[in-house]
Structure formats: structure tokens, C-alpha cells
DSSP file (Angstrom, degrees, kcal/mol; ACC not computed):
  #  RESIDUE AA STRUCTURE BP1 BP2  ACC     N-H-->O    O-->H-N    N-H-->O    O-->H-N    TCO  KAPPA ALPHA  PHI   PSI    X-CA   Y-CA   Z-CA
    1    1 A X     >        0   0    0      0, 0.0     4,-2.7     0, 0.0     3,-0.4   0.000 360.0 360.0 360.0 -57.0  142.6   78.4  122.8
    2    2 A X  H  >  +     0   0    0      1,-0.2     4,-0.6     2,-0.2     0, 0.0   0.753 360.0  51.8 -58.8 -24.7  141.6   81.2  125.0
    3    3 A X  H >> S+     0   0    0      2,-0.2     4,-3.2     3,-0.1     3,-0.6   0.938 109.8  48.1 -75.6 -37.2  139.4   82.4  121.7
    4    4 A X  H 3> S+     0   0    0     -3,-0.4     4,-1.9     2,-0.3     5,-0.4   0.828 111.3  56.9 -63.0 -58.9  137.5   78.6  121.3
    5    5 A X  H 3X S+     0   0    0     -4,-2.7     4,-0.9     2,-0.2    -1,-0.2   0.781 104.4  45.9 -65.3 -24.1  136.9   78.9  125.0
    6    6 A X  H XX S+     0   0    0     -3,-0.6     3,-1.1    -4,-0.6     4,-1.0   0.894 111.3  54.1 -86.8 -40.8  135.1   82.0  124.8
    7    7 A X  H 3X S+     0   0    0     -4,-3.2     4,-1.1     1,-0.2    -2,-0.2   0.490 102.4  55.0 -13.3 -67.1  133.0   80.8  121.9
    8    8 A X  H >X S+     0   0    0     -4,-1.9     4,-2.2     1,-0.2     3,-0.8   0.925 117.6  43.0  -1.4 -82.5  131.9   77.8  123.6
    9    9 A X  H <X S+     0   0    0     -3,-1.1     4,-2.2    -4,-0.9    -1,-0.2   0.838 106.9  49.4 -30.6 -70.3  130.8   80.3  126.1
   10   10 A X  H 3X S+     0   0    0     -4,-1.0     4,-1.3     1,-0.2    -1,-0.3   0.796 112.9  52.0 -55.9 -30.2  129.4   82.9  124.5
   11   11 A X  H << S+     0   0    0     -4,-1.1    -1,-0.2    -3,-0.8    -2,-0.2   0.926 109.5  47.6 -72.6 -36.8  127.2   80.3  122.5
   12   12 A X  H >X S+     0   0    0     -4,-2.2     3,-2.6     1,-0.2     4,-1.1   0.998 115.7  52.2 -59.4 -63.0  125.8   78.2  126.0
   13   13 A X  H 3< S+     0   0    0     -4,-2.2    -2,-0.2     1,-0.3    -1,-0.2   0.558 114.1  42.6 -53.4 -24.6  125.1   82.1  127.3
   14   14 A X  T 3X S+     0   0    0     -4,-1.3     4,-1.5    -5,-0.2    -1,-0.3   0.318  99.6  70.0-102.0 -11.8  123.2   82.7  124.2
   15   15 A X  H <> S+     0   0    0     -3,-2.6     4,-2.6     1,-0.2    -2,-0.2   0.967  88.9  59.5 -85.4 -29.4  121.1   79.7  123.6
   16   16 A X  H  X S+     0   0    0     -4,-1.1     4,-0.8     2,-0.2    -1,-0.2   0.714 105.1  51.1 -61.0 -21.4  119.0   80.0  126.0
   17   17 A X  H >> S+     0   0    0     -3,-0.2     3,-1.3     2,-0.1     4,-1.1   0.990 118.9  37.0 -59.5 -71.5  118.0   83.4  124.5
   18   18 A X  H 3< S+     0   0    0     -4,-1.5    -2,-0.2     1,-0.3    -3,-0.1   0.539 108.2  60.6 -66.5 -24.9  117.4   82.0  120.9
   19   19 A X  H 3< S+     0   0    0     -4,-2.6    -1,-0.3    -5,-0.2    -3,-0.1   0.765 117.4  32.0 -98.4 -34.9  116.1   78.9  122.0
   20   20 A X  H << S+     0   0    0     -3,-1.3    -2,-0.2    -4,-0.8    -1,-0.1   0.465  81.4 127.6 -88.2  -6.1  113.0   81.1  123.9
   21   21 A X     <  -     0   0    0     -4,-1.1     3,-0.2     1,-0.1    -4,-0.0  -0.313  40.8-170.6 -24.3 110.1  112.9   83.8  121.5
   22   22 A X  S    S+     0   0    0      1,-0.1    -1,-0.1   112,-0.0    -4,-0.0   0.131  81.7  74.8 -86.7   3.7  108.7   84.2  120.2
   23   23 A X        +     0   0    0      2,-0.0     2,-0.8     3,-0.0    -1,-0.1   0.261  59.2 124.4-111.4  14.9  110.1   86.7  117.5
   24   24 A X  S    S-     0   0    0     -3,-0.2     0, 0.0     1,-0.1     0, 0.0  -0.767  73.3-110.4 -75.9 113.3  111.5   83.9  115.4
   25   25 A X        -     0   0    0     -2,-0.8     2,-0.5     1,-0.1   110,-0.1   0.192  31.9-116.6 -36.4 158.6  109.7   84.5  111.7
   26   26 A X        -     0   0    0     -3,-0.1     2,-1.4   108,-0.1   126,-0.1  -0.953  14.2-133.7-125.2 109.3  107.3   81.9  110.9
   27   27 A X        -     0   0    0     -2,-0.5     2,-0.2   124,-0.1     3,-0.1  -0.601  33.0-173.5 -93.8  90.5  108.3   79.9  107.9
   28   28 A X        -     0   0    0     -2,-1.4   123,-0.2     1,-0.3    38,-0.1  -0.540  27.2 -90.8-113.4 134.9  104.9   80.0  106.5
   29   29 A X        -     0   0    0    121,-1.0    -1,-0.3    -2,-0.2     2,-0.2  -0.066  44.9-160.6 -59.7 154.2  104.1   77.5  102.7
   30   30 A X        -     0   0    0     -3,-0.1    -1,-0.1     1,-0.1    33,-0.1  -0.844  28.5 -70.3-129.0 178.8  104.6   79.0   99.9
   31   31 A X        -     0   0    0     -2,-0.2     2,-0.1    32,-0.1    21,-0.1  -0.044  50.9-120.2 -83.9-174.2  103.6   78.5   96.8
   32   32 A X        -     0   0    0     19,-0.4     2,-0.4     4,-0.1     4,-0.1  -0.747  38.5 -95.8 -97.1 159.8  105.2   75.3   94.8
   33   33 A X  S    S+     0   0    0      2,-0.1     2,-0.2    -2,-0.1    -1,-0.1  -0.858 117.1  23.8-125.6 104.2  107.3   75.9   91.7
   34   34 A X  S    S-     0   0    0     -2,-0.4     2,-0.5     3,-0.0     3,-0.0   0.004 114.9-119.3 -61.2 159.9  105.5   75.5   89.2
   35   35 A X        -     0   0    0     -2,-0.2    -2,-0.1     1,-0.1    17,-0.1  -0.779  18.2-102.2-111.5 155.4  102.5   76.2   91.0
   36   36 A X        -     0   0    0     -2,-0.5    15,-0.4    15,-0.3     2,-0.3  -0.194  29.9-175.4 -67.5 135.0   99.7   74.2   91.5
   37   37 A X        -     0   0    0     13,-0.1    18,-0.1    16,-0.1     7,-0.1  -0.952  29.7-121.8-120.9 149.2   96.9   74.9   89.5
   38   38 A X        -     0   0    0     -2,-0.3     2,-0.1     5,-0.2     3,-0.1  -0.394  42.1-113.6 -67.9 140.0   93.3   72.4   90.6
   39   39 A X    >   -     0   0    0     16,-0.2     3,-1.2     1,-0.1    -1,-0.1  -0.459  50.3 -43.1-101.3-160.2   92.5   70.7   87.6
   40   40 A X  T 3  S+     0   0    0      1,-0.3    -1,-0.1    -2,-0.1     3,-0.1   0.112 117.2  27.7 -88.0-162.7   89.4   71.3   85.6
   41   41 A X  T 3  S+     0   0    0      1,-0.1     2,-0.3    -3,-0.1    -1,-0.3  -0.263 105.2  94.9 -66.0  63.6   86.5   71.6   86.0
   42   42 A X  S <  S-     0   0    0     -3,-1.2     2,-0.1     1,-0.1    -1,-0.1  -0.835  90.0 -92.5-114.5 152.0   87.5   73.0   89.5
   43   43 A X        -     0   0    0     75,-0.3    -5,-0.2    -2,-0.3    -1,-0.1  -0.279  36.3-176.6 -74.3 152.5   87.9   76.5   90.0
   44   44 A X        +     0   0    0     -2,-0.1     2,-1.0    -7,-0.1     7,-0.1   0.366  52.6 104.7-121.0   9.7   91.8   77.7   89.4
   45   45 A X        +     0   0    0      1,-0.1     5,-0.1     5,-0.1    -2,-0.0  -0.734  37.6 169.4 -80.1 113.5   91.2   81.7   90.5
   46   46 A X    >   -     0   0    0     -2,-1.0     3,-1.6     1,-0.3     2,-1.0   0.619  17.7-165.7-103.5  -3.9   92.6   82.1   93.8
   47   47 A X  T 3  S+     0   0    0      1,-0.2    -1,-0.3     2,-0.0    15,-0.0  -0.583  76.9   9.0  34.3 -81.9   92.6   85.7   94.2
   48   48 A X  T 3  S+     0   0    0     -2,-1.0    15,-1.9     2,-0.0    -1,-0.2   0.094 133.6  51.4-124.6  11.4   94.5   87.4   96.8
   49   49 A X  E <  S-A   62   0A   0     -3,-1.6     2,-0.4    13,-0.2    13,-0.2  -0.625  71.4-119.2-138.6-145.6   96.2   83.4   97.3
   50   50 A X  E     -A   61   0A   0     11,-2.4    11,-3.0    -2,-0.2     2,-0.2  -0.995  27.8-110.6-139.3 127.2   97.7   80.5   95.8
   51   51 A X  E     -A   60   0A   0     -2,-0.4   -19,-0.4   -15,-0.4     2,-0.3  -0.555  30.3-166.4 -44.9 134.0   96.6   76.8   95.6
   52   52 A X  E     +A   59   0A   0      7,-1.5     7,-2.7    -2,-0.2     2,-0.2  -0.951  42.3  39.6-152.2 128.3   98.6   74.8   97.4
   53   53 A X  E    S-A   58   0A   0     -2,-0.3     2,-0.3     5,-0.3     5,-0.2  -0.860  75.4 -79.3 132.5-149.5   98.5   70.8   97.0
   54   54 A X  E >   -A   57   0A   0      3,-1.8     3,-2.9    -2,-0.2   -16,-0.1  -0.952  56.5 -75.7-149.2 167.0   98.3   68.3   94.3
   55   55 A X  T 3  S+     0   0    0      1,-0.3    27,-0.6    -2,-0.3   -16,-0.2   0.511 126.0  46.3 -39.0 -33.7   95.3   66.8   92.1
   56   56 A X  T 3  S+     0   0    0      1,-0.2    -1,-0.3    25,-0.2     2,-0.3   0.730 124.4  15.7 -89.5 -14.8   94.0   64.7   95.0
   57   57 A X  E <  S+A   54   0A   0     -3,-2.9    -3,-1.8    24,-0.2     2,-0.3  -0.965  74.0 160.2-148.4 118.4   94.0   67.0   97.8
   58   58 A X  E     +AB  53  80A   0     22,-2.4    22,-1.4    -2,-0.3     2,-0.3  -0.979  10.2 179.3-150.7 168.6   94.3   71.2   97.8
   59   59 A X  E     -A   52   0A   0     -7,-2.7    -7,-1.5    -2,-0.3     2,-0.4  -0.739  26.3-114.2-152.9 169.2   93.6   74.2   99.7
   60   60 A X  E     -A   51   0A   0     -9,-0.3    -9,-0.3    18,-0.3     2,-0.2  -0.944  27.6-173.4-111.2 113.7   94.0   77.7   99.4
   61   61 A X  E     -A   50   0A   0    -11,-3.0   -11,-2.4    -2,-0.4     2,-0.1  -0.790  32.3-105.7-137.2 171.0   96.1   79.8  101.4
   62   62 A X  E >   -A   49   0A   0    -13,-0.2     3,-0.8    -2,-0.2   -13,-0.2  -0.314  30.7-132.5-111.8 140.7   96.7   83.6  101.8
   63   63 A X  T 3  S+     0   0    0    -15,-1.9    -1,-0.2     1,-0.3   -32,-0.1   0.866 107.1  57.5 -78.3 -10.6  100.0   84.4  100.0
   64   64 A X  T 3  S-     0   0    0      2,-0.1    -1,-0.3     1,-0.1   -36,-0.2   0.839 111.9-129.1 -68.1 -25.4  101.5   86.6  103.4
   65   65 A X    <   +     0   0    0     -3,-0.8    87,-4.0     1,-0.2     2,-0.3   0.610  65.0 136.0  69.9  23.2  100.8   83.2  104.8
   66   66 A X  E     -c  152   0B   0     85,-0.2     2,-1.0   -38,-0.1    -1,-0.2  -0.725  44.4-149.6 -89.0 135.1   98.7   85.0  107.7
   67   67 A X  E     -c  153   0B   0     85,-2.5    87,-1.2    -2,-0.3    84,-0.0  -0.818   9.0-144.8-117.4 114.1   95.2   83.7  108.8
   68   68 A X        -     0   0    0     -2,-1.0     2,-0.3    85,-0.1    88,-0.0  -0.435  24.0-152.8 -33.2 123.0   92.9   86.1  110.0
   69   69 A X        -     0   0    0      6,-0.1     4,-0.2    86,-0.1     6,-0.2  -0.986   9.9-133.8-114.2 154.0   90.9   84.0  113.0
   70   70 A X  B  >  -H   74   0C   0      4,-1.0     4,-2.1    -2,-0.3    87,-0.1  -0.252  62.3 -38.0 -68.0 165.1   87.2   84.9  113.9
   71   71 A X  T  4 S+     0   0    0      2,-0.2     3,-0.4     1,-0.1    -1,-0.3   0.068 132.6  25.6 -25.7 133.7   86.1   85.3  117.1
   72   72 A X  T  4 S-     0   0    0      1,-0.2    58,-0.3    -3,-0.1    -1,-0.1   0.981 130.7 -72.1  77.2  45.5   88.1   82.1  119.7
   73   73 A X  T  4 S+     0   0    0     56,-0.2     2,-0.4    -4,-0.2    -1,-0.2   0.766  94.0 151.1  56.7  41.4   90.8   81.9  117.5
   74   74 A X  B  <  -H   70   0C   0     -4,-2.1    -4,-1.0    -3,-0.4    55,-0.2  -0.939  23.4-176.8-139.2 131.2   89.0   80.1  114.4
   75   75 A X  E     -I  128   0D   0     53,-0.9    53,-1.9    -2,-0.4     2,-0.3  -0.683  30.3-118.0-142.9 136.4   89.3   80.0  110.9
   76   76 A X  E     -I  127   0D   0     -2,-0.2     2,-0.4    51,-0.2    51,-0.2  -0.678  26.8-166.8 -78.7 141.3   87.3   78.2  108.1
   77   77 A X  E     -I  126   0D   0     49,-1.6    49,-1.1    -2,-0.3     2,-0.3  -0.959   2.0-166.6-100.5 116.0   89.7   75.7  106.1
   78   78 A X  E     -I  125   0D   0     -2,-0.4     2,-0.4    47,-0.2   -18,-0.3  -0.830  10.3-170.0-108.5 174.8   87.9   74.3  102.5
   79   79 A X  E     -I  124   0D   0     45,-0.7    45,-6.5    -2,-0.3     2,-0.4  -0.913   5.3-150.2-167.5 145.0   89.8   71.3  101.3
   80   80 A X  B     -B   58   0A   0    -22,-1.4   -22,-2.4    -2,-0.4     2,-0.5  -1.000  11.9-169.6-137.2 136.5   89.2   70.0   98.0
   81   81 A X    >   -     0   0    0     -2,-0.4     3,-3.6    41,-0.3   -25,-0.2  -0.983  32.4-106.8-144.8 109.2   89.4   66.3   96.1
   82   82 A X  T 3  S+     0   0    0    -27,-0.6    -2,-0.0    -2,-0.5   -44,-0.0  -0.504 119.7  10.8 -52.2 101.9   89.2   64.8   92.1
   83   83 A X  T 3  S+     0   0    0      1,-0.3     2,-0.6    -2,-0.0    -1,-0.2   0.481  90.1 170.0 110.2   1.1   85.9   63.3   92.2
   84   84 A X    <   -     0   0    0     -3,-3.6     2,-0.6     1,-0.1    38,-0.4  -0.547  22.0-153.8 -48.9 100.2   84.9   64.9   95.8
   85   85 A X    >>  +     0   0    0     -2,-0.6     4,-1.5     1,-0.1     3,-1.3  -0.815  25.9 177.4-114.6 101.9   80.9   64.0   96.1
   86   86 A X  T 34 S+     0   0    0     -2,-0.6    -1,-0.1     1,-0.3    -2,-0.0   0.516  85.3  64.6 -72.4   0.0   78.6   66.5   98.4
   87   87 A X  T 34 S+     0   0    0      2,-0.1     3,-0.5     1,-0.1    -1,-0.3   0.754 118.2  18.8 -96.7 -37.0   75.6   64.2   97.2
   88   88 A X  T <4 S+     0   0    0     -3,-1.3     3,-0.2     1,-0.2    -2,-0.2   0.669 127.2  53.4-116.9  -1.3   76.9   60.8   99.1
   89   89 A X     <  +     0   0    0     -4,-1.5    -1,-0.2     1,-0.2    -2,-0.1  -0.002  58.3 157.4-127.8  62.7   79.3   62.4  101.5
   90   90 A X  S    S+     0   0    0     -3,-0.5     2,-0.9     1,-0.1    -1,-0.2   0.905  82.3  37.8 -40.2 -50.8   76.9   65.0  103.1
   91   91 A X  S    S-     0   0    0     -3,-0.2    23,-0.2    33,-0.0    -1,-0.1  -0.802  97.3-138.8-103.8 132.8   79.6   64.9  106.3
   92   92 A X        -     0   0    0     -2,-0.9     2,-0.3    21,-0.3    21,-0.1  -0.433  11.6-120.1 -75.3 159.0   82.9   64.6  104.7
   93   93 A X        +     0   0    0     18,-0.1    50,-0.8     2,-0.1     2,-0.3  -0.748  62.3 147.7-112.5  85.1   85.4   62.2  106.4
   94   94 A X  E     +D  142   0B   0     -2,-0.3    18,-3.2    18,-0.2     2,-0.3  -0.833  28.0 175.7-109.3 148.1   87.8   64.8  107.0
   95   95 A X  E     -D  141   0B   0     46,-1.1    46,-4.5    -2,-0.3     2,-0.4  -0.985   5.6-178.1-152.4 162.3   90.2   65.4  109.7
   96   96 A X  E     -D  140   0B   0     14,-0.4    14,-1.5    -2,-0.3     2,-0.4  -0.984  12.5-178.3-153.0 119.3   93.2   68.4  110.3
   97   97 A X  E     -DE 139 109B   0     42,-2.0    42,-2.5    -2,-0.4     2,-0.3  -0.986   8.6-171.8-132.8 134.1   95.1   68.0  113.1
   98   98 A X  E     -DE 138 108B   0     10,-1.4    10,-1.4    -2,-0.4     2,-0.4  -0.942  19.6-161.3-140.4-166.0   97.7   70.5  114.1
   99   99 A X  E     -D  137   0B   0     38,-1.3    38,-2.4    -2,-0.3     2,-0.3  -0.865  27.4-111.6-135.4 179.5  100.3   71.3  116.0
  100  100 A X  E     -D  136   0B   0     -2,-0.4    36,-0.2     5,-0.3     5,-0.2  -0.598  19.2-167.3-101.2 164.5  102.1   74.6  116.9
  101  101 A X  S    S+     0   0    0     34,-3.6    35,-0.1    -2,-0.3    -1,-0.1   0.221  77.6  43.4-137.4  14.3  105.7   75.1  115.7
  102  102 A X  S    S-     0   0    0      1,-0.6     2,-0.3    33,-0.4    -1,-0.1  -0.210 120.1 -18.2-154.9  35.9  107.2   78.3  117.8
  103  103 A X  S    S-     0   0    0     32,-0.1    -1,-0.6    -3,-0.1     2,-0.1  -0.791  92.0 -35.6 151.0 170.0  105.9   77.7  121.6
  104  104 A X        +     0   0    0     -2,-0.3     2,-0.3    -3,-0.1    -3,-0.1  -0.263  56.1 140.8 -30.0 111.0  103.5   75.9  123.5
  105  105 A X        -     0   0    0     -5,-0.2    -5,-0.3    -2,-0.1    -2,-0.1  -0.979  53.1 -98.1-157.0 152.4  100.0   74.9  122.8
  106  106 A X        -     0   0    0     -2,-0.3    25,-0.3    -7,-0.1     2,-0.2  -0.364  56.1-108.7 -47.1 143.7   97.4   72.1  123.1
  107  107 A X        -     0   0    0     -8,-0.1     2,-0.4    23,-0.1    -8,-0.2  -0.522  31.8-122.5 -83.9 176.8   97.5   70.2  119.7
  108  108 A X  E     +E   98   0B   0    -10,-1.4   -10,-1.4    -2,-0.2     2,-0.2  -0.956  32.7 168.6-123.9 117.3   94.3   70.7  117.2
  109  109 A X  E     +E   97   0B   0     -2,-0.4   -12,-0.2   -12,-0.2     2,-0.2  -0.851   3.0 158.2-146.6 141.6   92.2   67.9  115.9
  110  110 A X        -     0   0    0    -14,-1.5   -14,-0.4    -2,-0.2     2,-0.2  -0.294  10.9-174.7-115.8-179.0   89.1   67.8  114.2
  111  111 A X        +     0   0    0    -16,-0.2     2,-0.3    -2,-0.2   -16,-0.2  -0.816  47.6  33.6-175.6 162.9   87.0   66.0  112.1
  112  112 A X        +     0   0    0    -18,-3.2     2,-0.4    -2,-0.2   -18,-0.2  -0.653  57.4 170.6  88.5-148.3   83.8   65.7  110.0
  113  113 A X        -     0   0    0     -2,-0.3   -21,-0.3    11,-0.1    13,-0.2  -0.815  29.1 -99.8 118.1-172.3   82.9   69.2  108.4
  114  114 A X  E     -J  125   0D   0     11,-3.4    11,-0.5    -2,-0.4     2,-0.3  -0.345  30.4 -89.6-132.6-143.2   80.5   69.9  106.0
  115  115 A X  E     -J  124   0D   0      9,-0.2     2,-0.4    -2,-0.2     9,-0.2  -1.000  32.8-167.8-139.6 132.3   80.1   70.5  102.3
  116  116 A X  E     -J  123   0D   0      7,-0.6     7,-1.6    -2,-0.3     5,-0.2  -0.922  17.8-143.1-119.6 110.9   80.5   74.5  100.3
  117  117 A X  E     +J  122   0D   0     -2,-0.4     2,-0.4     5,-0.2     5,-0.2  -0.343  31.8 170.4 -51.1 117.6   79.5   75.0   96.9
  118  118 A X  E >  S-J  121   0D   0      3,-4.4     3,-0.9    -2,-0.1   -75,-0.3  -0.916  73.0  -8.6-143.7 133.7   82.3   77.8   95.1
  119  119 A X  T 3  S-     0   0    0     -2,-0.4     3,-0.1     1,-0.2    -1,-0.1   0.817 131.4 -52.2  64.9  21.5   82.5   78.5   92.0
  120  120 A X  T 3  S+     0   0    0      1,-0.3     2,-0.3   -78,-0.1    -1,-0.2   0.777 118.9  81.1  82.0  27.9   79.9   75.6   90.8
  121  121 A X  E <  S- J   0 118D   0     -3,-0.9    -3,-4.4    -5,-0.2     2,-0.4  -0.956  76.4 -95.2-153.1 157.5   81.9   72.7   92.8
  122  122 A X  E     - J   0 117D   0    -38,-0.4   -41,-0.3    -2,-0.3    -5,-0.2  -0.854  26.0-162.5-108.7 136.3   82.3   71.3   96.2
  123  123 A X  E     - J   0 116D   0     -7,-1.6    -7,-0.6    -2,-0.4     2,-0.4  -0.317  22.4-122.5 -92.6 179.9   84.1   71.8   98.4
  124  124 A X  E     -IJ  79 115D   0    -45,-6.5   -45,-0.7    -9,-0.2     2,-0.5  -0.868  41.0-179.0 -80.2 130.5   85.6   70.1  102.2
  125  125 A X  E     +IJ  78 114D   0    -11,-0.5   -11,-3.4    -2,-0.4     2,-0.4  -0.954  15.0 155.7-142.4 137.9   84.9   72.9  105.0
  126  126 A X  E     -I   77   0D   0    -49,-1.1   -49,-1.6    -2,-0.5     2,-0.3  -0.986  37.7-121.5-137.1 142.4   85.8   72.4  108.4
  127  127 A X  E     -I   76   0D   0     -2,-0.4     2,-0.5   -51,-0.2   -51,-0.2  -0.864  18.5-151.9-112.7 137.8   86.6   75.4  111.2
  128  128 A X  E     -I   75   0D   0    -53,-1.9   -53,-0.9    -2,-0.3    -2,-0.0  -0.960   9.1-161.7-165.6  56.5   89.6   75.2  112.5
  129  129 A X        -     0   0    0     -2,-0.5     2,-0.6   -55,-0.2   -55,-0.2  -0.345  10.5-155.1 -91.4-173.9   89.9   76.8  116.5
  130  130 A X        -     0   0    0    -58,-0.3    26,-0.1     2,-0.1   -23,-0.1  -0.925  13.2-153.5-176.4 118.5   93.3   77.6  117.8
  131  131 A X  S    S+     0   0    0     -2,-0.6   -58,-0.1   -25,-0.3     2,-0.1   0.910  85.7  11.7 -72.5 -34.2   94.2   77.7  121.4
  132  132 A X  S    S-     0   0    0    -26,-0.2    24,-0.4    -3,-0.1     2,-0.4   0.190  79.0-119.8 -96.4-134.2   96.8   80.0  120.9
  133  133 A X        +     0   0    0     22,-0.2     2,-0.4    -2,-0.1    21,-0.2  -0.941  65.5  96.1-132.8 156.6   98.0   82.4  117.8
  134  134 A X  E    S- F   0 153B   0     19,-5.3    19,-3.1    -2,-0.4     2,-0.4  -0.987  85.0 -33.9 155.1-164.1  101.5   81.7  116.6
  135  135 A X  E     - F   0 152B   0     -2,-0.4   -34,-3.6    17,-0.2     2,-0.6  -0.800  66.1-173.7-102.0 133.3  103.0   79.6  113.8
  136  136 A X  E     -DF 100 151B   0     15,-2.6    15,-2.0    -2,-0.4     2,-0.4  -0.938  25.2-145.5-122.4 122.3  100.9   76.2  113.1
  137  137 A X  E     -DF  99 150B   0    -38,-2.4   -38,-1.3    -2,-0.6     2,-0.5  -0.755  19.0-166.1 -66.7 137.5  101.2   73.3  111.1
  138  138 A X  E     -D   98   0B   0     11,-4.3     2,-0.6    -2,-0.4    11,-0.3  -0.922   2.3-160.5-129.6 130.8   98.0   72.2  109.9
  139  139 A X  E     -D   97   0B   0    -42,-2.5   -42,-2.0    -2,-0.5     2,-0.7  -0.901   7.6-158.1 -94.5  98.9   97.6   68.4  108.3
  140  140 A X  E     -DG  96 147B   0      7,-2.2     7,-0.5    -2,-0.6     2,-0.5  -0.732  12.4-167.4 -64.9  99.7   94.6   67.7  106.1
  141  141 A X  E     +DG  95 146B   0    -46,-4.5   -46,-1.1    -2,-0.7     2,-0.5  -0.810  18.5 152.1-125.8 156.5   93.7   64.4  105.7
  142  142 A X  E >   -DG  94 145B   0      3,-1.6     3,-1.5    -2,-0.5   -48,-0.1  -0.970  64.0 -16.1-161.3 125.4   91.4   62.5  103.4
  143  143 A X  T 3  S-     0   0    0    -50,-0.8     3,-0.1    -2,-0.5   -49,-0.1   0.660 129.9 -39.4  46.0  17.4   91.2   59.1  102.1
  144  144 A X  T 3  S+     0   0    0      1,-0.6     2,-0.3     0, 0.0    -1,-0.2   0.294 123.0 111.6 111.6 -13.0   94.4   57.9  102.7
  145  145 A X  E <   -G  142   0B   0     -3,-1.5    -3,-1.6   -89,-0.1    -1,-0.6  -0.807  39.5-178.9 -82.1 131.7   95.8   61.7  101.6
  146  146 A X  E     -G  141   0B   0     -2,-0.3     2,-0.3    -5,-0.2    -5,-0.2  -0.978   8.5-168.3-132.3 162.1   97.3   64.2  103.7
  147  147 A X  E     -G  140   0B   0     -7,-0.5    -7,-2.2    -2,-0.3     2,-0.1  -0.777   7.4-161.6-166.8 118.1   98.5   67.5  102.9
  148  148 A X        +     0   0    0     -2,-0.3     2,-0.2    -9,-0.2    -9,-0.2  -0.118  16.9 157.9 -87.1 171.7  100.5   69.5  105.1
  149  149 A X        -     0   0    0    -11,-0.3   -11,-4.3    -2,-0.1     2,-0.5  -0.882  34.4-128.2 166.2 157.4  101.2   73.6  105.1
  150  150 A X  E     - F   0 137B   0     -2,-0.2  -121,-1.0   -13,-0.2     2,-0.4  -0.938  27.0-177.2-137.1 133.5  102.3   75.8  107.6
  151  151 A X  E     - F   0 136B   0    -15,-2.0   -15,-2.6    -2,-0.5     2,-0.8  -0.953  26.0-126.1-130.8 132.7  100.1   79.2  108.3
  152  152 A X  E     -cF  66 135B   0    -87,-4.0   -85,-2.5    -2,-0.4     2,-0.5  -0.773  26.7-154.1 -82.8 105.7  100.7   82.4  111.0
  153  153 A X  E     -cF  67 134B   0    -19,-3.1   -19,-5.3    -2,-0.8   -85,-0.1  -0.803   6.5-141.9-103.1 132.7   97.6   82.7  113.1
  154  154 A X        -     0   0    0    -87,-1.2     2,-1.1    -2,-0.5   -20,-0.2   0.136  36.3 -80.8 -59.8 169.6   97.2   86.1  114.3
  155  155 A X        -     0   0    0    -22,-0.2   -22,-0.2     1,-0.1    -1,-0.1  -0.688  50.2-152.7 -63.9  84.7   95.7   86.6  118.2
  156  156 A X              0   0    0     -2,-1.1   -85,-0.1   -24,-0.4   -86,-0.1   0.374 360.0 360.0 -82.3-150.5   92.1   86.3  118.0
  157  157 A X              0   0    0    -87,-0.1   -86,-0.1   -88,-0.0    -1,-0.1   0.403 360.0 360.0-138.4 360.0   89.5   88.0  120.5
């Protein structure tokens, strides 16, 4: 009894540690298994990441699952779509909203973007600002699509 009681105890006295703890790891996508490859003719080299999504909607993300931000905390996103047309949809109707997932922050939403050519296809590209650094979920969505993924943004300057 006297052991049960301190548990109980010990656990109230400790949650309040764990529960503000910023040094909890940031459980950042990985890649899917099997892993997504874009199908053709889109480019399937990701270099130093992994494709992440499925035939209607994909990204590329950095396989530590860290994002570098430019200056103000902001990071280009490209986003990709079967049958995505930079000829009729000079401003894409994209929007990324996210929110942060280990502390306090304003949420993030965007919309609009532009259009980037890689690898002889176009892509969605949209910047991305971040009020804080931390662990984020970020939602892409497009046409009735979303596609979620979870990224560690460094501190920016």
C-alpha cells in the first residue's frame, strides 16, 4: 500500500517535468515501407531524401527529418501532382497549414505558390515561414488531397 502510494506520488511530482520537457525527440516521417517512388515521367532521384506521399500528392523530405530554414525561419516546400499543369495553373491552388507539436506557436497557413520546373516537370512551390523552430506538422493540400508529414525546424536567424 505504502509502495502504490508513493507511486502515485512520485508520478504527479514528475509530470509536470515531462509534460514541459522541450528535449522530447521529435518524431519526424519517415520513409513508407515500401517506399514511395513518383511515378513516371516524374523524377524518382531524391538524393540526400526520400519521397514521401502517394501518386496524387508527394514531397520530398530530408531523411534526418531536419529542415534547414533561411533567413525568418522559412523553408521552400515543392509539392507535386499526376497530371499537375504549370501552363493553366500559373498560381497553384495550394495551401499547407501547420501546426507545432512540442510547445507553443502561432499556427502556419499559406496558400497560392508558384510553379518550379526539376528535372523536366513541374512542380507546387510554396515558402513555408515558421514562427518558432521546433517539431511541426505540416499539411499539404490540393484538390481535395492532403498529405501530412512531420519535419524538425532548426532556429533560424
Amino acid at each position: 500500500m505504502v509502495f502504490r502510494c508513493l507511486t502515485v506520488l512520485l508520478s504527479l511530482l514528475l509530470l509536470p517535468i515531462i509534460s514541459v520537457s522541450s528535449h522530447a525527440p521529435c518524431l519526424t516521417t519517415l520513409p513508407s515501407n515500401p517506399q514511395f517512388v513518383p511515378p513516371a515521367p516524374y523524377p524518382t532521384d531524391a538524393s540526400d531524401g526520400f519521397w514521401y506521399g502517394s501518386d496524387v500528392l508527394w514531397t520530398r523530405l530530408p531523411f534526418r527529418g531536419d529542415w534547414a530554414t533561411a533567413g525568418k525561419m522559412g523553408q521552400k516546400l515543392f509539392v507535386w501532382s499526376r497530371g499537375y499543369d504549370w501552363r493553366t495553373a500559373r498560381q497553384p491552388q495550394l495551401i499547407v497549414t501547420g501546426k507545432r507539436l512540442d510547445g507553443n506557436a502561432p499556427p502556419i497557413a499559406v496558400a497560392g505558390g508558384t510553379n518550379a520546373g526539376i528535372g523536366g516537370m513541374y512542380a507546387m512551390l510554396i515558402m513555408v515561414h515558421f514562427p518558432t523552430g521546433g517539431c511541426w506538422e505540416l499539411t499539404a493540400y490540393h484538390e481535395g488531397h492532403a498529405l501530412t508529414f512531420v519535419v524538425s525546424v532548426a532556429n533560424g536567424e
